[in-house]
C-alpha positions in Angstrom: 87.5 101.9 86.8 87.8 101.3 83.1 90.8 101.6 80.9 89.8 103.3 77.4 91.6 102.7 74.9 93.1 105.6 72.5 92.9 105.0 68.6 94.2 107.8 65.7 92.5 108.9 63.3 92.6 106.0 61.1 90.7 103.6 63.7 94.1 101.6 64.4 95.1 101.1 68.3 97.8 102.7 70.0 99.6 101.5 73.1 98.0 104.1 75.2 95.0 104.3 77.1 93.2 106.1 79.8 91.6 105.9 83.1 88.0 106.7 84.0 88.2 106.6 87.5 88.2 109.9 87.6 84.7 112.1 86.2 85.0 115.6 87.7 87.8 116.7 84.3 87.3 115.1 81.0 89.1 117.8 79.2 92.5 116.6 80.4 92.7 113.6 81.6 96.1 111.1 82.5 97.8 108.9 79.9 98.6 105.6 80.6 101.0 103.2 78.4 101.4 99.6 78.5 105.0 98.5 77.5 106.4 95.0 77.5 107.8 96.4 81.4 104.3 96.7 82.5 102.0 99.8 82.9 103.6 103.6 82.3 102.3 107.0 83.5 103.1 109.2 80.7 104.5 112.7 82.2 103.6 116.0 80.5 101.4 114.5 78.1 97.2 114.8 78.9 94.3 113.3 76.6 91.1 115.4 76.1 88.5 112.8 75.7 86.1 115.9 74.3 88.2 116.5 71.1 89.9 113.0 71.1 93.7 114.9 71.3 96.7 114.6 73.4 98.1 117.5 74.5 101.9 118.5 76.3 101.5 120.5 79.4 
């Protein structure tokens, strides 16, 4: 299990990431974000790793 980082579009880093634990759906997969509390699940959010976009459910 890997976390991936997510980046914009301008190649600077983000406090969110993603999990590749999972290989079965790549086209919405769960955000993560790490806060000075530890680790967060984001809820309602999903990142598609295809088109490199978060999307609200």
């Amino acid at each position: 299990m890997a976390k991936v980082k997510i980046f914009k579009k301008d190649g600077s880093p983000t406090p969110y990431f993603w999990s590749d634990k999972s290989e079965e759906e790549r086209s919405g997969v769960t955000v993560y974000k790490r806060t000075t509390d530890g680790v967060k699940r984001m809820r309602g959010v999903r990142f598609n790793t295809i088109t490199n976009r978060m999307r609200k459910d």
